[in-house]
N, C-alpha and C positions, 0 to 999 in steps of 0.2 A: 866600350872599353871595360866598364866595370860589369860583372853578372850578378844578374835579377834576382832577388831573394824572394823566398818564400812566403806569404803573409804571416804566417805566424815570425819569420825569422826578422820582418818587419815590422813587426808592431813591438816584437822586444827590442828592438833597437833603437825604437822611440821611445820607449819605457828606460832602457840605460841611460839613453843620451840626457835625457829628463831628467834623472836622477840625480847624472854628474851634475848636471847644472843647481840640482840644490843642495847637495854633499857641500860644494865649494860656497857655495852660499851660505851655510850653514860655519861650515870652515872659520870663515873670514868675520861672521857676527859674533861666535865665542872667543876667535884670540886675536884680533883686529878691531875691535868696534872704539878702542879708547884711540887710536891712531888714525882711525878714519875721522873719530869724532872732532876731532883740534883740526882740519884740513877746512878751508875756505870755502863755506855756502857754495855760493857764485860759480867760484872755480870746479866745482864736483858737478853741479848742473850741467855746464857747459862741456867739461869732461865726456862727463855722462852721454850727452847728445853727441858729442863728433865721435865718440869711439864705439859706442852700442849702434851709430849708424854706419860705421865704417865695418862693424862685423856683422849689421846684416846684408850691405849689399857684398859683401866677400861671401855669405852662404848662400844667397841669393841670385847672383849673377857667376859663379863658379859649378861646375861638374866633377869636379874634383873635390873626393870624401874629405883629406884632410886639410884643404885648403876651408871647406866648409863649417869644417869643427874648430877651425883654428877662430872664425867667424864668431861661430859661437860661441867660446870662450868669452870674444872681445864685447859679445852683449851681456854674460854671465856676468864678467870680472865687476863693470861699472854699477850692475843692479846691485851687486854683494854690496859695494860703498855704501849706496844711496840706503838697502836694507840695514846694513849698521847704524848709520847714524839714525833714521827712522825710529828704531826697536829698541831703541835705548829709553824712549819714553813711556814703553810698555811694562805690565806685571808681566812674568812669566807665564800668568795661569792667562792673561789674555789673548797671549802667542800662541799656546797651546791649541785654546779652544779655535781663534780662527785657523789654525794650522787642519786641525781635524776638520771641522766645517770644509775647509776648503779642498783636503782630500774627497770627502765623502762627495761634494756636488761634483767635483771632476771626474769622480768614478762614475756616477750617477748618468752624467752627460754623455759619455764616452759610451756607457751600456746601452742609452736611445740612440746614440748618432749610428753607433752599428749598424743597430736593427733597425732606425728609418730614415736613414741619411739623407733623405730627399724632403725632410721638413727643416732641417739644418740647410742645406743648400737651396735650398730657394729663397733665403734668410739673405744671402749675400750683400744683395747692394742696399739691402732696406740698413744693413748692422753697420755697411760703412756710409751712409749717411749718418745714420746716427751717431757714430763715433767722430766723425768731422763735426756735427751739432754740438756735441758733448766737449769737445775740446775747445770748441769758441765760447761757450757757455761760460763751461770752469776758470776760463782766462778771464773770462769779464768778472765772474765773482769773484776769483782774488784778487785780483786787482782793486776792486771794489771792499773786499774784506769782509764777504757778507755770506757764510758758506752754509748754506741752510743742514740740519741735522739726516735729511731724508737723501741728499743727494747723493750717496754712498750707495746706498742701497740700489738708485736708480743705475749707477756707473756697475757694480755689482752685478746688477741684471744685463745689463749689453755685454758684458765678458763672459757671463755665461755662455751667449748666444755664440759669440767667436768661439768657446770652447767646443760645445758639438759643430759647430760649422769646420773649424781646420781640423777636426777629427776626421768629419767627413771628407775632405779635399784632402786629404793626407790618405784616404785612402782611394782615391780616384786617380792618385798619382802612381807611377812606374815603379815597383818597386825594387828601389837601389838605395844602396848605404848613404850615397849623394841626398835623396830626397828625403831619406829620412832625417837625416840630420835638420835637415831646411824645415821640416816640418815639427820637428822637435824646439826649433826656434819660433817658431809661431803659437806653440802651446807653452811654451815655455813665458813668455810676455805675457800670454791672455791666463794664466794661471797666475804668476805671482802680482799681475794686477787684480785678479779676485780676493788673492789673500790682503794685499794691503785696506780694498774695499772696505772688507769685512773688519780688518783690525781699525781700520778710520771709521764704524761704525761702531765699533766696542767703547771707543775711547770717545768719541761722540756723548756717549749715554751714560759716561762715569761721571 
């Protein structure tokens, strides 16, 4: 139903759709962050989890562009909260600096996953083990309250590896305004979890 775009018409379109996601992100932390900041812990967690999963199985399980984008919105809108209230704890110059950092390794990533996409893709089920490791981990040590200063870095490092990995699977898929999108949503997660990484690294070391 929908006709196949060009790769380069594809790869900008993961590059817009990326963008909007942190335009509005960005948005919502300069004229938003004191009205997220007063809203209920608890309640924005919980938020967060039904509606950022409720938009990615709408970009995920949908063929339909704008049903897809409308998805993605619904994971964008809750990250912007959870980013505001976050970065309100930060300097300027330390948002900055992980903001660049985290441009430069995504470009970084993105230039190897190109050019040898089959070191990213045989990464696959080793990255989601580790990410199901990593999630049981983190729960036990805050819970526990014991969050070692290194652990950042480690979490840092398995995002990267999603980032050239859904570079490469993003480009192994058909290419339609549908998958980009979808695939724009999976780089969009493993990117602004590198940047909080990095910025819970910074703030770590102050």
């Amino acid at each position: 139903m929908y006709n196949k775009l060009t790769n380069k018409q594809y790869n900008i379109a993961i590059g817009i759709i990326l963008l909007w996601g942190f335009l509005v992100n960005t948005i919502m932390c300069i004229f938003f962050q004191d009205s997220f900041s007063r809203l209920n812990p608890t309640m924005v967690l919980i938020g967060y989890f039904v509606v950022a999963l409720v938009g990615i199985c709408m970009s995920v399980f949908s063929n339909n562009p704008i049903v897809s984008f409308i998805g993605y919105n619904l994971v964008v809108l809750p990250v912007g909260v959870v980013l505001s209230i976050c970065l309100k704890d930060y300097y300027i110059s330390s948002i900055v600096q992980a903001f660049i950092l985290t441009t430069a390794i995504t470009s970084i990533l993105i230039i190897v996953s190109s050019i040898k996409p089959e070191i990213f893709l045989s990464m696959g089920k080793t990255l989601f083990i580790c990410l199901s490791g990593t999630i049981i981990i983190e729960f036990i040590m805050i819970l526990f309250g014991n969050v070692p200063k290194w652990w950042d870095w480690i979490v840092a490092l398995l995002f990267c590896g999603y980032i050239g990995y859904d570079w490469a699977e993003a480009q192994n898929k058909t290419k339609t305004l549908d998958n980009a999108i979808d695939s724009a949503v999976d780089l969009y997660l493993d990117i602004i979890n590198l940047f909080l990484r990095l910025l819970g690294n910074d703030k770590n070391n102050d």
